[in-house]
C-alpha positions in Angstrom: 0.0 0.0 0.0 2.6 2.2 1.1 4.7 1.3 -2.3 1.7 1.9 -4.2 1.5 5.6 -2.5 4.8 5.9 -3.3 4.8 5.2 -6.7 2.0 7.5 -7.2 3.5 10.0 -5.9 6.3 9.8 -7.9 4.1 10.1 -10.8 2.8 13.2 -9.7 6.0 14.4 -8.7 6.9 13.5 -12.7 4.0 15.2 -14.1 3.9 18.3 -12.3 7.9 18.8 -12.9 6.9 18.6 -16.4 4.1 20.8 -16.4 6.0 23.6 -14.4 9.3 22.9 -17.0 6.8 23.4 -19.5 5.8 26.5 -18.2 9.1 28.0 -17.2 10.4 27.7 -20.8 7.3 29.2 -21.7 7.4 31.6 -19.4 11.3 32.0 -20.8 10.3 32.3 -24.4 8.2 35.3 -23.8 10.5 37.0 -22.1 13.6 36.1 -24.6 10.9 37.3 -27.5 9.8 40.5 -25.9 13.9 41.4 -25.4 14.4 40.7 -29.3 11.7 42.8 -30.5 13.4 45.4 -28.0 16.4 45.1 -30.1 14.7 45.2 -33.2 12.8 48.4 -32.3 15.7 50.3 -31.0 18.0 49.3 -33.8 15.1 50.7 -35.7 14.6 53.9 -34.0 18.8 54.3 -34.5 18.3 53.6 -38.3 15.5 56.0 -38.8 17.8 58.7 -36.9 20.6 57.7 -39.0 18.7 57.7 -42.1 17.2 61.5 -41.2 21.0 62.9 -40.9 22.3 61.2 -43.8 19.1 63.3 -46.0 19.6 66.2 -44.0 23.4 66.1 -45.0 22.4 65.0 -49.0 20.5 68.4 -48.8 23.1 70.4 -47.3 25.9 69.0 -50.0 23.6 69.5 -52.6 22.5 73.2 -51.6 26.1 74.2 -51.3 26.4 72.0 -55.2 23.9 74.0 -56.1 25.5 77.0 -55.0 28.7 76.7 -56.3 27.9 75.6 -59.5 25.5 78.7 -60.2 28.2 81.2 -59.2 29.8 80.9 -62.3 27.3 81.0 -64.0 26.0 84.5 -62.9 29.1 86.1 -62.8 29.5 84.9 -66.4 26.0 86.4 -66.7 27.1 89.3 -65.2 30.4 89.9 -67.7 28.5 89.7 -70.4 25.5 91.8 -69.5 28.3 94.2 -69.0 30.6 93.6 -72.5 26.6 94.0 -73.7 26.4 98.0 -72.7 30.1 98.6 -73.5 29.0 97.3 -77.0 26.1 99.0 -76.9 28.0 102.2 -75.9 30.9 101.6 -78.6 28.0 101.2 -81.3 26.6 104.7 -80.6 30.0 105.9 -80.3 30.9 104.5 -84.0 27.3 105.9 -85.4 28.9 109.2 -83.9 32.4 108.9 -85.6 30.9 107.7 -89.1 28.7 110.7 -89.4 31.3 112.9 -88.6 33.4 110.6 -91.3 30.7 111.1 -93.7 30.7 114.9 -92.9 34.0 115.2 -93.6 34.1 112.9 -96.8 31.7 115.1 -98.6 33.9 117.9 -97.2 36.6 116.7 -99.2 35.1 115.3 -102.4 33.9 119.1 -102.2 37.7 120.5 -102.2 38.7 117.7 -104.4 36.6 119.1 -107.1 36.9 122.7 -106.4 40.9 121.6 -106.9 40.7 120.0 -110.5 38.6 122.7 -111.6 41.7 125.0 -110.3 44.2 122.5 -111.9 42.0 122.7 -114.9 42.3 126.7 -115.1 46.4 126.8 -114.2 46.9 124.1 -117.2 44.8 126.0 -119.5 46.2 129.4 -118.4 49.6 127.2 -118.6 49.5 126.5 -122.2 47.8 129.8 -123.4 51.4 131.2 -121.8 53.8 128.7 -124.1 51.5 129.8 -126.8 52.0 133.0 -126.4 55.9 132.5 -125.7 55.9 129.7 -128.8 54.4 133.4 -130.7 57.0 135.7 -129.5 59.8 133.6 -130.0 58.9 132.0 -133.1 59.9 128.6 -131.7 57.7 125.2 -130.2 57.9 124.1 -126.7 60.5 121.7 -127.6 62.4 123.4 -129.7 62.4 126.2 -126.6 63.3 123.7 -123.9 66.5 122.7 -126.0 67.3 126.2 -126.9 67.4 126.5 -122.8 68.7 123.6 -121.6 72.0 124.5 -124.8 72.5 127.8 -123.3 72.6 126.5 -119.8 75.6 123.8 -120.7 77.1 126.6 -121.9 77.2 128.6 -119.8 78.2 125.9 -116.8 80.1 123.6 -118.8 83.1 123.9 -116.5 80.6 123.5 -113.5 78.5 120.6 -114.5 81.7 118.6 -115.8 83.3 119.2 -112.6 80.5 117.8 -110.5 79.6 115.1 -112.1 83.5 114.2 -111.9 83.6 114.7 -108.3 79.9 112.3 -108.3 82.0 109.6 -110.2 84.5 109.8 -108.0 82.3 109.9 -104.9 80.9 106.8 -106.0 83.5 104.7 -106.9 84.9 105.5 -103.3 81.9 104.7 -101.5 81.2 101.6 -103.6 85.2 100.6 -103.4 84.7 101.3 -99.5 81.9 99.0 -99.2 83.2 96.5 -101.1 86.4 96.4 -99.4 84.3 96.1 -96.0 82.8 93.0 -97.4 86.2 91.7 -98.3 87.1 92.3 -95.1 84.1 90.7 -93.2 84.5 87.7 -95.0 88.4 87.3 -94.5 88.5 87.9 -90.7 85.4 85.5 -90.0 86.9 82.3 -91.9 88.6 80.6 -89.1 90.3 77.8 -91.1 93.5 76.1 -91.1 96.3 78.4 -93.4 99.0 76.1 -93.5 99.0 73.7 -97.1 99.9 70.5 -96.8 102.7 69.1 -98.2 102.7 65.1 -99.3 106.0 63.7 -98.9 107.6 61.2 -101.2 110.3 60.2 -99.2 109.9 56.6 -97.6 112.2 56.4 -94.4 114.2 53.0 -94.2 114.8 51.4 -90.4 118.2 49.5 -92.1 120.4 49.2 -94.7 119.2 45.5 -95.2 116.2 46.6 -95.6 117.0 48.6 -98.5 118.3 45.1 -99.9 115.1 43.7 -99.6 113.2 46.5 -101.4 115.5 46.0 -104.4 115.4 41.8 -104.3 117.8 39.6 -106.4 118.7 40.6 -109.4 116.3 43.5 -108.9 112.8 41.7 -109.4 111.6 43.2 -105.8 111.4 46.7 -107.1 110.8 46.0 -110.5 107.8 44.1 -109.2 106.7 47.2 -107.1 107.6 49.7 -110.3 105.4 47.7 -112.2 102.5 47.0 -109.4 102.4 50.8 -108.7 103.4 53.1 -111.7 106.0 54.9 -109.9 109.5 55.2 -110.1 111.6 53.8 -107.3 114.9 56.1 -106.7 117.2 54.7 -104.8 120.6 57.1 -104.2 123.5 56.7 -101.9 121.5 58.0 -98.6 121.3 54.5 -96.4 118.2 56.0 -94.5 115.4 56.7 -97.3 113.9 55.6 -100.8 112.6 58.5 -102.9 109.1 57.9 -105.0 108.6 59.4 -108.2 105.6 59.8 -110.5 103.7 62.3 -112.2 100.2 61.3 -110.5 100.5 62.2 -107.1 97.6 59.6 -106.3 100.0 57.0 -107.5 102.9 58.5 -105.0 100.1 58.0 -102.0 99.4 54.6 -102.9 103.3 53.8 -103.3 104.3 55.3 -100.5 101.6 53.9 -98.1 102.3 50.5 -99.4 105.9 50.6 -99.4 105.3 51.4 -95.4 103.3 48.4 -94.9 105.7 46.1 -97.1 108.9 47.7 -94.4 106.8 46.5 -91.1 105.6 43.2 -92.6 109.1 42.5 -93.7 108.4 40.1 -96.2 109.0 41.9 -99.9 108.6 39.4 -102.5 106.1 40.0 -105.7 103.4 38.3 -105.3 103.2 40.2 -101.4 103.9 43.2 -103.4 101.1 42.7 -105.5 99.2 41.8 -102.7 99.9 44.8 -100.8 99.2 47.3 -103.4 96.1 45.9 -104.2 94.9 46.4 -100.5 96.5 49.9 -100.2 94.3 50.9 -103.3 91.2 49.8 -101.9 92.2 51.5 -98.3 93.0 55.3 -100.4 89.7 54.6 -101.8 87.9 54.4 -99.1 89.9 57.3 -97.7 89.4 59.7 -100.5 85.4 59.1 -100.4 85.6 59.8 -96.6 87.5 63.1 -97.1 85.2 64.0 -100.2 82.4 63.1 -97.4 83.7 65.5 -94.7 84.4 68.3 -96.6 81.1 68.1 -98.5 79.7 68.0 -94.9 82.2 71.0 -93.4 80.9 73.5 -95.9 77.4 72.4 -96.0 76.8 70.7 -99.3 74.7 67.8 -99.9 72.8 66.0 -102.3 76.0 65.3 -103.9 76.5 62.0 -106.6 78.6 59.8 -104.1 81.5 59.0 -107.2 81.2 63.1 -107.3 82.3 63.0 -103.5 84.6 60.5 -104.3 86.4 62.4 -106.8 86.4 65.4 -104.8 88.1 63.2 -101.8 90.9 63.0 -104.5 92.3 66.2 -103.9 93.0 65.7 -101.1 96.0 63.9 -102.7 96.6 66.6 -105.0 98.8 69.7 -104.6 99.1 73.6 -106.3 102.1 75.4 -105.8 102.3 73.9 -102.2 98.4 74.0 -101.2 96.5 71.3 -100.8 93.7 71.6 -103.0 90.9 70.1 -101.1 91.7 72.2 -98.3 92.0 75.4 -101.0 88.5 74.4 -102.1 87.1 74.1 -98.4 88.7 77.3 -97.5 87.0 78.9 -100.7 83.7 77.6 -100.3 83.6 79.0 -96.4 84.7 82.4 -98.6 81.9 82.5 -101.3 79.1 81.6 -98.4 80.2 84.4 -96.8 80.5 86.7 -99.4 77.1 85.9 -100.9 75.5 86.1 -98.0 76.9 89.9 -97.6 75.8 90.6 -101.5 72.5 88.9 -101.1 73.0 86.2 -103.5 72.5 82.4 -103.4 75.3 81.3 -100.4 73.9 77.5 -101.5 75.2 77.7 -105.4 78.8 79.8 -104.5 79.7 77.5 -101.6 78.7 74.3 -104.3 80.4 76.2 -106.7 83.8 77.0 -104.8 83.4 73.0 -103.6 83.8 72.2 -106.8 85.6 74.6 -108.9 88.9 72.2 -109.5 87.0 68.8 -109.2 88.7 68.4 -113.0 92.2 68.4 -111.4 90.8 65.0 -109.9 91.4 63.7 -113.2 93.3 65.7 -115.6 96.2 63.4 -115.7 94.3 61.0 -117.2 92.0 63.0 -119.6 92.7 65.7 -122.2 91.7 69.1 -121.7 91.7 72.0 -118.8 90.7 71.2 -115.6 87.7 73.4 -116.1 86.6 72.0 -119.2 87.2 68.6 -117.4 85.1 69.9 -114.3 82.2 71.0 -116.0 82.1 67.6 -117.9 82.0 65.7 -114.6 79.5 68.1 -113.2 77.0 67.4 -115.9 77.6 63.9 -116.3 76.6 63.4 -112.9 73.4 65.7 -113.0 75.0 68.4 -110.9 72.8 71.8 -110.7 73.2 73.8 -113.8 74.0 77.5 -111.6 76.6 75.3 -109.5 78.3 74.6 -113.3 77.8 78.4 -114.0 79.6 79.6 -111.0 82.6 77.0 -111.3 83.1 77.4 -114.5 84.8 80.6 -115.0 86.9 81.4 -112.2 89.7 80.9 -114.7 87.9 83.7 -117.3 87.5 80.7 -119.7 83.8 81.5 -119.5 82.0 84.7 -119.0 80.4 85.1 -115.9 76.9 84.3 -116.3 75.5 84.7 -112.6 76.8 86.8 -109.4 77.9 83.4 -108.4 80.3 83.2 -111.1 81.9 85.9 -109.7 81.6 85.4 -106.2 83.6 82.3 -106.5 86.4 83.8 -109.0 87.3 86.0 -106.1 87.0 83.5 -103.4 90.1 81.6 -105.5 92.0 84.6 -105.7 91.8 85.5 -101.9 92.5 82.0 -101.0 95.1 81.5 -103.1 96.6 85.1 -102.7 96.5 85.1 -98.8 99.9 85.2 -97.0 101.5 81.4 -96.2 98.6 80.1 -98.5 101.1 78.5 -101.5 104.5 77.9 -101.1 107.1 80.5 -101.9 110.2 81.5 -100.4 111.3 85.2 -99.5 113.9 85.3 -101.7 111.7 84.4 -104.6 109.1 86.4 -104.0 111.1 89.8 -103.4 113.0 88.7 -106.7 109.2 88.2 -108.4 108.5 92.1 -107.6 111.9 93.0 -108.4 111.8 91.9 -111.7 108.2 93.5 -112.0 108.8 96.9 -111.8 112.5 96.3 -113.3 110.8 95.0 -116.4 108.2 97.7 -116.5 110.7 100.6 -115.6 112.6 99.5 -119.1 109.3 101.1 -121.0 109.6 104.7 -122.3 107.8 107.2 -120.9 107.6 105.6 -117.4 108.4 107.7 -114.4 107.6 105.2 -111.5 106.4 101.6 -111.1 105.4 100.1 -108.1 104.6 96.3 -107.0 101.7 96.0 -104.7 99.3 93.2 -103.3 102.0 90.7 -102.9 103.0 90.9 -106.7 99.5 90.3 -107.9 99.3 93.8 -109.6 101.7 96.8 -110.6 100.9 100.8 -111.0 103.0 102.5 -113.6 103.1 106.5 -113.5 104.1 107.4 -116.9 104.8 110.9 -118.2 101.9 112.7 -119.6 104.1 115.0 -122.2 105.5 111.3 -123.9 102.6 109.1 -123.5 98.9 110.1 -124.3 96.1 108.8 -123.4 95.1 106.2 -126.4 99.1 105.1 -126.2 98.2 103.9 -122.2 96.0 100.7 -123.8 99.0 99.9 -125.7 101.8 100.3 -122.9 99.5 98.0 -121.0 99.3 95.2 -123.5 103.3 95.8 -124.2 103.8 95.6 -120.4 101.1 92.5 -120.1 102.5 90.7 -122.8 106.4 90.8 -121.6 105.4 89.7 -118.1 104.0 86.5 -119.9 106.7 86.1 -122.1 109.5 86.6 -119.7 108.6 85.9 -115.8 107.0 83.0 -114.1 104.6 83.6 -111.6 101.5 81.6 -110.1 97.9 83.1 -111.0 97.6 86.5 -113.0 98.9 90.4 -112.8 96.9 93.5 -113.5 98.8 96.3 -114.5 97.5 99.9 -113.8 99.0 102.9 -116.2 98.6 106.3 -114.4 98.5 109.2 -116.9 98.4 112.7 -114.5 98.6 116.0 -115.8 99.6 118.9 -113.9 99.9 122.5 -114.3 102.6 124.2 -111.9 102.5 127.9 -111.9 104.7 130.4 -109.7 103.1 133.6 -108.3 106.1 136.2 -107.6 
């Protein structure tokens, strides 16, 4: 019974642990539920705040957006409302100015007319006077004005020959003056090298065995060279050197050069020889084109045929009276750019011109004729600018001068080749040159005094005006001329000056 109590008990005990489990956790849910919608409402209430400032700042931003971005737009507004009225006020001001203009224009069409109408009466008044004059004098207009214009000469011969002599003389100072100035400008502002350049045909030997070498047995060493190079081989009693002969100086360069290769390699036998001179050619060759390269380049000419450049690197290995005439022709085109940029003519065609002006001496050992004539047949065969032929071609007078280039680069030769130290000439021979110059003209009669000047290149003979008149001056001159050709040597050309003076001496006592 007691068990049974027990047991029931328990049971009850069970259940109602259940029931009141059952109820705490609902009891527990509603309060967990009632804290979560809590949460919600004030995470709500924050994002509604939140969401309030963020619009109120949107509205702020987009007021001061607003702002900014219609300033401009009324001060622009502003500007131009006020350009508008200073427009508006020029306008009126221009309406002002053109009726005053118009005013004034009929104002002077006015005078204008009352003028001719004058002009009209003075001409008419004019020719009734030479009428009247043509009347009285029995004589025309014409025939009046050279009745007038007679007497005056007549009357001031003395005067008007004077002046215009003192014009002609005023002129040809001021032009000599200015031309002199040019001459001058030019000169001092080429900076180039003066001293020629002298090619050497000496070879120097390190031995005396070595001269054995050269010459081989029985000779077949240098005959081999002779015959490889075109030179001649001079060998003379000096143990130290072997002398190169030949009248192509390109062929001394390549012998020489060779020759200096053969003495380091040390072994001279023919086919070496052959060898050797083969590879020298090809090395000259190579340095001609360059030097034709560079000095086309130095002076500023381009567009050249490349053989053209070539054969203008050839004088480098050629030589006038002691210059080296690639350097001459440098020097002269650096002259004639200067020169015709002072005179206003084309500095392109005179410094092509100068370039060029003895390309024929390139070749004229090996082809008949001048070495102008030569030039201007290489110039046209390789399709060189007809002006650049026109100004190289007569800076020996073979040709007339044809442009102002001609002439710009006929005395771009002469200063180059007349400057001191330019071509090589001792003292001694050149105060024996103008000794001989004024010796030989002193031998004429009628000469008083005779003078040398610009380094020999010109003399001025004073002759006596009582034994020589002034049509027998053109024939002194061409006597003079002619015995300078006939009897001195001398590089270039000479101009000889006759000076006929007469003077009157009178003695007041």
């Amino acid at each position: 019974m007691s068990l049974k109590i027990i047991l029931i008990m328990l049971a009850l005990s069970g259940v109602g642990g259940v029931v009141l489990g059952y109820v705490l956790r609902v009891l527990i849910g509603l309060a967990q539920r009632g804290s979560i919608e809590l949460d919600i409402k004030q995470k709500l209430l924050q994002a509604k705040e939140q969401a309030a400032k963020i619009i109120a700042d949107a509205e702020f931003r987009g007021k001061v957006v607003e702002t900014e971005r219609l300033a401009p737009i009324e001060e622009r507004e502003e500007k131009v409302a006020a350009k508008e009225e200073r427009i508006a006020g020029r306008e009126e001001f221009l309406d002002l100015r053109q009726r005053d203009l118009d005013e004034k224009e009929g104002e002077v069409r006015a005078r204008e007319g009352e003028t001719a109408r004058a002009k009209e009466v003075a001409d008419s008044l004019a020719r009734e006077r030479s009428k009247e004059l043509a009347k009285v004098a029995h004589l025309s207009e014409e025939k009046a004005r050279e009745e007038l214009f007679s007497e005056i000469e007549r009357a001031h011969e003395e005067a008007i020959l004077l002046r215009l002599q003192k014009l002609e003389a005023h002129g040809r100072e001021r032009l000599e003056g200015k031309a002199r100035a040019i001459l001058t400008t030019a000169i001092h502002r080429l900076a180039n090298a003066v001293n020629a350049e002298v090619m050497s045909l000496s070879v120097a030997l390190p031995s005396e065995e070595m001269k054995g070498k050269i010459i081989g047995k029985e000779g077949r060493n240098i005959k081999a060279f002779e015959r490889a190079t075109g030179v001649d081989v001079i060998i003379d009693d000096s143990p130290d050197k072997i002398t190169l002969s030949s009248f192509d100086p390109l062929r001394r360069v390549i012998a020489k050069i060779a020759l200096e290769k053969l003495i380091v390699d040390g072994r001279i036998q023919p086919a070496k020889i052959e060898e050797t001179v083969e590879k020298t050619r090809v090395e000259v060759a190579d340095i001609m084109k360059q030097k034709g390269e560079a000095a086309a380049y130095e002076v500023g000419v381009i567009g050249l045929d490349p053989k053209l450049t070539a054969l203008l690197g050839r004088l480098y290995f050629r030589t006038s009276y002691g210059q080296n005439v690639l350097q001459h022709s440098i020097e002269m085109a650096h002259i004639a750019g200067m020169l015709a940029t002072e005179l206003g003519a084309d500095a392109d065609v005179a410094r092509a011109g100068a370039l060029l002006h003895d390309i024929g001496k390139a070749v004229d050992h090996e082809v008949q004729g001048t070495h102008v004539e030569i030039g201007r047949r290489i110039l046209e065969k390789f399709g060189a600018d007809k002006r650049i032929v026109q100004a190289m071609q007569s800076h020996h007078e073979e040709y007339p001068y044809e442009t102002p280039e001609a002439i710009i680069v006929q005395v771009a030769d002469a200063i180059s080749g007349g400057r001191p130290g330019a071509r090589r000439d001792t003292v001694d021979r050149y105060l024996e040159r103008l000794s001989d110059l004024e010796r030989l003209a002193g031998t004429f009669s009628g000469v008083e005094k005779v003078y040398a000047i610009a380094a020999g290149r010109e003399i001025r003979v004073f002759v006596n005006p009582g034994k020589v008149s002034d049509l027998a001056m053109h024939t002194l001159a061409r006597d003079i001329a002619k015995r300078i050709q006939e009897e001195l040597k001398y590089p270039g050309e000479i101009k000889v000056n006759i000076i006929r003076e007469n003077r009157v001496v009178e003695f007041a006592r």
